[in-house]
Residue frames as a rotation matrix with the C-alpha (Angstrom) as fourth column:
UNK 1
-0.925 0.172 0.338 20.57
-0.221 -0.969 -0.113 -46.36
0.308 -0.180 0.934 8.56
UNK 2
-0.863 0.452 -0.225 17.48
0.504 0.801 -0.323 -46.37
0.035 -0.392 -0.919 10.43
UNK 3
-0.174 0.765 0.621 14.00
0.965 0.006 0.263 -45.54
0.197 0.645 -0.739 9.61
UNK 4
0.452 0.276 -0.848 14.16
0.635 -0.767 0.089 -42.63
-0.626 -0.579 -0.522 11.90
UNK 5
0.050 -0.752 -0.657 16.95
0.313 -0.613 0.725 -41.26
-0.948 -0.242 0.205 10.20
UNK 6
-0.740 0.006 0.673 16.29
0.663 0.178 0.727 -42.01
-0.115 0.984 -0.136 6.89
UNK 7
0.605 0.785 0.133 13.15
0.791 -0.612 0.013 -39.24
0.091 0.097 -0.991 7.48
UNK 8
0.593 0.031 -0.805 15.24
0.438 -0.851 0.290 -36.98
-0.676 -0.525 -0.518 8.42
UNK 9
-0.439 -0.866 -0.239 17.68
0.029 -0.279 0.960 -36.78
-0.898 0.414 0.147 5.86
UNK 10
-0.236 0.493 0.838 14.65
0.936 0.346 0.060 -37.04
-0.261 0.798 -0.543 3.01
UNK 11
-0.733 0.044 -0.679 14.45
0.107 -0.978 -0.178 -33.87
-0.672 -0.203 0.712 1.59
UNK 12
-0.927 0.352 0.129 12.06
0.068 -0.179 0.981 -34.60
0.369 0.919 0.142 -1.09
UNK 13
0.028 0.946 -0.324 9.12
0.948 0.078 0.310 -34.48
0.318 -0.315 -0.894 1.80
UNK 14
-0.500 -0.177 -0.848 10.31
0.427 -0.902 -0.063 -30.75
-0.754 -0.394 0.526 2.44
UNK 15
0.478 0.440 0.760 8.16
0.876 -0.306 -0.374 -28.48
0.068 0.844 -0.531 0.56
UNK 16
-0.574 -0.793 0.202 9.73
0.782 -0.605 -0.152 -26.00
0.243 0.071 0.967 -0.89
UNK 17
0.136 0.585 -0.799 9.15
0.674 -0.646 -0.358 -22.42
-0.726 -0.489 -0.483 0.59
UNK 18
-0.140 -0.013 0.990 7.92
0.971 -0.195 0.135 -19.49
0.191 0.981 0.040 -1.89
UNK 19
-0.686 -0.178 -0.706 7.64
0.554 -0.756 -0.348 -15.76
-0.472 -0.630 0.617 -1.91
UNK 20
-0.509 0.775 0.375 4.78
0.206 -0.313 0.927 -15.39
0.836 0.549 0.000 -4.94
UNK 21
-0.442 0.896 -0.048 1.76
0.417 0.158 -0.895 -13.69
-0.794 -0.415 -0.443 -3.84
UNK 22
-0.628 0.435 0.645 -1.14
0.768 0.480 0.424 -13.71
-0.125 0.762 -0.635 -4.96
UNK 23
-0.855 0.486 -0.182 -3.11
-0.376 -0.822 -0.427 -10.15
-0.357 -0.296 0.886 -5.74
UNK 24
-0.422 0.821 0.384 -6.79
0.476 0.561 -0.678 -11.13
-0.772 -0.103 -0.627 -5.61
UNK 25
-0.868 -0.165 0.469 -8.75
0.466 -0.599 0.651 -10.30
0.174 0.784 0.596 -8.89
UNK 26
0.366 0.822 -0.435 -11.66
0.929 -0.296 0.222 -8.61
0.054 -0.486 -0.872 -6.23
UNK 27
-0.254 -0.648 -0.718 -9.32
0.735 -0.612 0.291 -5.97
-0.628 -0.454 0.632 -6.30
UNK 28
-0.964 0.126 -0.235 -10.47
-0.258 -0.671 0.696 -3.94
-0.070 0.731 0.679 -8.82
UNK 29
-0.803 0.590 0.082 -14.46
0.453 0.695 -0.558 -3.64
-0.386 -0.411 -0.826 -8.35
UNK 30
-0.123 0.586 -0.801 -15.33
-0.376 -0.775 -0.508 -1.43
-0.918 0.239 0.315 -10.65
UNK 31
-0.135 -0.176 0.975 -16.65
0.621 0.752 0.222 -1.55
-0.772 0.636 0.008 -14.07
UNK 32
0.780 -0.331 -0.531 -15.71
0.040 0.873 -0.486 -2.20
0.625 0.358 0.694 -16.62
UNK 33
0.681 -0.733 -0.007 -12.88
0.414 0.378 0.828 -3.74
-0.604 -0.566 0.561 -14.73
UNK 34
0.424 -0.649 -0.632 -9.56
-0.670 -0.694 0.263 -2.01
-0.610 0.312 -0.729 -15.17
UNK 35
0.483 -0.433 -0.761 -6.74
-0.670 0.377 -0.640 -3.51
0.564 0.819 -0.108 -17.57
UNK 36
0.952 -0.130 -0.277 -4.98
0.234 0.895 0.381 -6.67
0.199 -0.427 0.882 -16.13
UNK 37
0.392 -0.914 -0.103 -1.41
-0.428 -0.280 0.859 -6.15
-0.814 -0.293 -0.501 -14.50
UNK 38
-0.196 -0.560 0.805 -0.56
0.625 0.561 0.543 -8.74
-0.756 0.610 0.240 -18.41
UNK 39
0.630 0.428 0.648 -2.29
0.749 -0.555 -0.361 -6.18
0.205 0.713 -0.671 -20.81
UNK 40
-0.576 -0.642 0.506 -0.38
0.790 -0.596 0.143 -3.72
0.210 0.483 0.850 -22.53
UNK 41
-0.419 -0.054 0.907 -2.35
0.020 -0.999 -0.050 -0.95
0.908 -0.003 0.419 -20.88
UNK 42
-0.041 -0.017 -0.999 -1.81
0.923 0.383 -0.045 -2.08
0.383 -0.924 0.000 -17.19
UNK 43
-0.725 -0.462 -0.511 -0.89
0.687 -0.533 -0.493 1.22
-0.044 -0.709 0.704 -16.37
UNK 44
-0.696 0.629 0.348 -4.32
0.025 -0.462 0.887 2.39
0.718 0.626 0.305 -17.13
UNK 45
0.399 0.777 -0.488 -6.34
0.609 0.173 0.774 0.80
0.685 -0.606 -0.404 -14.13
UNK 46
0.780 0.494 0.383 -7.22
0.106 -0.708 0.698 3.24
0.616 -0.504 -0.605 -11.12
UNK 47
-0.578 -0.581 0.573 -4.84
-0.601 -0.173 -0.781 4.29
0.553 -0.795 -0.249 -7.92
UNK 48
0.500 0.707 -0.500 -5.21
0.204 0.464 0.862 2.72
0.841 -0.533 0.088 -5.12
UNK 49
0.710 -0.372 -0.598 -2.14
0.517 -0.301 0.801 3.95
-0.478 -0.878 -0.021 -2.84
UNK 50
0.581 -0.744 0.329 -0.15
0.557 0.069 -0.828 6.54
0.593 0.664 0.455 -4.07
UNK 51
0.749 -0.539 -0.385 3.08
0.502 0.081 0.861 8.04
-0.433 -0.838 0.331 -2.40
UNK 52
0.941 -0.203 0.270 4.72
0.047 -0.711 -0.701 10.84
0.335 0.673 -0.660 -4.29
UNK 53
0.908 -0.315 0.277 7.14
-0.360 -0.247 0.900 10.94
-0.215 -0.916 -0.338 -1.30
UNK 54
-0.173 -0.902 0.395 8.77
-0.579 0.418 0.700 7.86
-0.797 -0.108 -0.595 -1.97
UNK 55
-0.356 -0.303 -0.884 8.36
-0.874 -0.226 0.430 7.83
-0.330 0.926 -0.184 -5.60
UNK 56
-0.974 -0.184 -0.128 5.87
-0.195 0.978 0.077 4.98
0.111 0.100 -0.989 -5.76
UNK 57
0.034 0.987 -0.160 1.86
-0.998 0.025 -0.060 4.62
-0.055 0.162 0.985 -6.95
UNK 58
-0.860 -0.093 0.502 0.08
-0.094 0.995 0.024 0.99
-0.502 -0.026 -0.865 -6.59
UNK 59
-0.695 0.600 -0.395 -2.62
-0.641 -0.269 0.719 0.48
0.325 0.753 0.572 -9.19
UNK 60
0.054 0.493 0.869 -5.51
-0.813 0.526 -0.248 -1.96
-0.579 -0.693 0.429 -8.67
UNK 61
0.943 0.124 -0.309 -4.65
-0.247 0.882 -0.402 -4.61
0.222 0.455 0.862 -10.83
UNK 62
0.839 -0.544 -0.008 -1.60
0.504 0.772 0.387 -5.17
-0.204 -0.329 0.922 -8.78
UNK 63
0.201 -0.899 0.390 1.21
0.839 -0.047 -0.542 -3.37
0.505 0.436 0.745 -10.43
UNK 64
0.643 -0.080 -0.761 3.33
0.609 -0.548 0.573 -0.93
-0.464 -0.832 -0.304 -9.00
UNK 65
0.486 -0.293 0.823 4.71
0.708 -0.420 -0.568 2.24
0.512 0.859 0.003 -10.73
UNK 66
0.211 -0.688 -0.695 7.57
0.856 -0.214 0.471 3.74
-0.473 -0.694 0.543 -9.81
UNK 67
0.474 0.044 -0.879 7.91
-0.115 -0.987 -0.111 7.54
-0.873 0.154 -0.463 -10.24
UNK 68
-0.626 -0.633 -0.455 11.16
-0.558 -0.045 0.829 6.52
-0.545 0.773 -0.325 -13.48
UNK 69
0.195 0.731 -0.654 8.20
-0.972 0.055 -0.228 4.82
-0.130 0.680 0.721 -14.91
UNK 70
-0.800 -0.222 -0.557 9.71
-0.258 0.966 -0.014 1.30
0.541 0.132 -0.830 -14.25
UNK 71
0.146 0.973 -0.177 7.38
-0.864 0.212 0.456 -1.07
0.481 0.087 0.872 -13.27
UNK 72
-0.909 -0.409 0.082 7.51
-0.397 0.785 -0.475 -3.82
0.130 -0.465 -0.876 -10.88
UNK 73
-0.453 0.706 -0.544 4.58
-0.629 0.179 0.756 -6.76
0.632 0.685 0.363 -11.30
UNK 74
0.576 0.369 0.730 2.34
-0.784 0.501 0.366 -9.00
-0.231 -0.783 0.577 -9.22
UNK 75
0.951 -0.301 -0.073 3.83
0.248 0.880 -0.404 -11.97
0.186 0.366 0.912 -10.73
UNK 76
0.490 -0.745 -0.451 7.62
0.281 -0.355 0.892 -10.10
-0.825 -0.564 0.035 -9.51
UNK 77
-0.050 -0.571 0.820 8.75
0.977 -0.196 -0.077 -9.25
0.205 0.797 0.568 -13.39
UNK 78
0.013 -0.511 -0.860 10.36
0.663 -0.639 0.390 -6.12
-0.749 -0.575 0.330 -13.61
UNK 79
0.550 0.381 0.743 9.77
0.822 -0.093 -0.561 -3.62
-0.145 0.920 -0.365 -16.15
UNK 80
-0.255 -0.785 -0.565 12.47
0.951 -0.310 0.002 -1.52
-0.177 -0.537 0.825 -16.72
UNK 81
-0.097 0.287 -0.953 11.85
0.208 -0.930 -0.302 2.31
-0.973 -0.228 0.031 -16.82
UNK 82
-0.348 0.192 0.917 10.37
0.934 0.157 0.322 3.69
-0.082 0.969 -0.234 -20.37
UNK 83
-0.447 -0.472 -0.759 10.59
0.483 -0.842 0.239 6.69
-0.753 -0.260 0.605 -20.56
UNK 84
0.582 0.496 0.644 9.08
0.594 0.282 -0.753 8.51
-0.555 0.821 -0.131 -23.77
UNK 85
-0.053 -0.642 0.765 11.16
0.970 -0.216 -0.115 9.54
0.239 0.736 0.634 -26.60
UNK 86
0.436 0.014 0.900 9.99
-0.018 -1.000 0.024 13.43
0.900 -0.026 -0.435 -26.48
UNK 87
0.959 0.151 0.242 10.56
-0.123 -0.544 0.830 13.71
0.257 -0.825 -0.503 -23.03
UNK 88
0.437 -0.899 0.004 14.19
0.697 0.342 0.630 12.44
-0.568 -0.273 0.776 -23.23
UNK 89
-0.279 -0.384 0.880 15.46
0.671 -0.734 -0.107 15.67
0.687 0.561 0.462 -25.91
């Protein structure tokens, strides 16, 4: 096999290709600075686009809340809708 070919068929010089982004933490410029998209009271920090329409609010620390109250992170974890107890009787 020859040197040429032997590049081409190396796949360990392919970098792999990702879909993370990254939400800058300039986003949120106020202070005190809202709650981080990891803190247990993410869904505290401010609006920044919301969209009643199509059932969907973006906070500034990144996280998106979705009218069923699921939850969909910068980091792509999925929170799944949580309701609260009263409101479900």
């Amino acid at each position: 096999m020859s040197e040429a070919s032997r590049r081409d068929t190396d796949t360990t010089a392919i970098s792999p290709l990702t879909t993370e982004r990254k939400i800058p933490t300039t986003m949120c410029q106020h202070q005190p600075p809202c709650p981080t998209a990891e803190s247990a009271d993410r869904e505290g920090a401010r609006l920044v686009a919301h969209h009643p329409e199509q059932g969907w609010s973006l906070l500034c620390n990144g996280v998106l809340l979705f009218e069923d109250t699921g939850e969909l992170l910068p980091d792509g974890q999925i929170i799944a809708p949580h309701r609260p107890l009263a409101a479900a009787r």
